[in-house]
C-alpha positions, 0 to 999 in steps of 0.5 A: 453513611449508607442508606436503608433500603427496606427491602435490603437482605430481607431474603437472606434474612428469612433464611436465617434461623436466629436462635438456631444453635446447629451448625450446617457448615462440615469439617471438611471440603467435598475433595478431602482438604480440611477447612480453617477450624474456628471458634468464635465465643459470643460477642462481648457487648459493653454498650447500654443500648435496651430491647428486650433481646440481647443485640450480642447474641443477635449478631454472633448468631448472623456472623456464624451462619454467614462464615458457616454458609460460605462453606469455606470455613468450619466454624463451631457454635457460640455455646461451645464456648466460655472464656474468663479473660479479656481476649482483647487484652496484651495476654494471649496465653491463655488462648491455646489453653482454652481453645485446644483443636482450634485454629483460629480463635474470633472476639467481637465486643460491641462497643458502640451502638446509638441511634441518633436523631438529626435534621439536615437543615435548621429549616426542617421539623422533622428529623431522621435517624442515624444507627452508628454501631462499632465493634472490635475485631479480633482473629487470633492464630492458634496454630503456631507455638505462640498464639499470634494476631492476625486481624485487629480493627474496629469495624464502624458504620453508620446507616441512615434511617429516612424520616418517610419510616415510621418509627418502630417499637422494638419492644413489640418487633423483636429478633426473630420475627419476620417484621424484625427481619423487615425493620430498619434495625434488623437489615442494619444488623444483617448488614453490618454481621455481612461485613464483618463475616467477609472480613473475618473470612477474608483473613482467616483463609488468607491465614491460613493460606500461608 
């Protein structure tokens, strides 16, 4: 369980447009070599968690522009992208289909997402609050004659929300806002798109490394 710190990737976070829908990343380095080309659709979200904005599009948003930033990778828009089928299911034959000129293909679900009070003792009134999210992993590698996986897991974190914070309406502090930035949910969110974002990188340019 990590703790918040309020100030936690606020910077990185006031320099990511939310909603932006243009990618800054290029095809290629600046010697020539072409980077790993990757298409991530948005993440499937299958939890009930209710704001007023859609969480999956949140964190899709914060993962492209942290793979994009990390200027080893050209990885192309959420919207370019639509898929039919369970990318999470045995039948990856359809991928190749779907994603012509791409390398790599990249699924997300988010499939846990609670924010879950608790008291540490039974002395204690007051109770802090614990944000445990899940999502599902998975990288695919385009490139061969048959689609193949080359990352599956479930990512899971908790982070612990102390009882000195006041408690937040996100239905007043929404995504894309600067207070959202500052809120325990946002520098949570921001976190747990950075781990996923070093993952999916991680093995991606081991991948194709290979």
């Amino acid at each position: 369980m990590r703790y918040l710190p309020v100030f936690f990737l606020v910077l990185f976070a006031a320099g990511c447009c939310s909603r932006c829908k243009d990618e800054t990343s290029t095809r290629y380095h600046d010697d020539g070599r072409a980077k790993p080309v990757v298409a991530m659709p948005a993440m499937i979200d299958t939890t009930s968690y209710d704001v007023p904005w859609s969480i999956s599009d949140e964190l899709t948003s914060s993962i492209v522009h942290m793979i994009a930033n990390g200027g080893k990778i050209f990885i192309q828009s959420q919207d370019d992208f639509a898929i039919a089928s369970n990318p999470f299911s045995g039948d990856l034959s359809w991928m190749s289909r779907e994603f012509q000129n791409q390398e790599f293909a990249v699924f997300l679900e988010l499939a846990e997402h609670d924010l879950m009070s608790f008291s540490k003792s039974s002395y204690e009134s007051e109770t802090s609050n614990s944000l445990t999210m899940g999502v599902k992993v998975r990288v695919i590698d385009l490139r061969g004659a048959q689609p193949k996986i080359v990352l599956q897991e479930m990512i899971r974190e908790s982070y612990y929300i102390p009882k000195t914070l006041l408690p937040v309406d996100y239905n007043s502090v929404v995504w894309g806002t600067e207070d959202y930035m500052k809120s325990p949910m946002g520098i949570a969110h921001i976190q747990l798109a950075e781990q996923i974002a070093a993952r999916v990188s991680e093995y991606i340019l081991l991948a194709k490394s290979r």
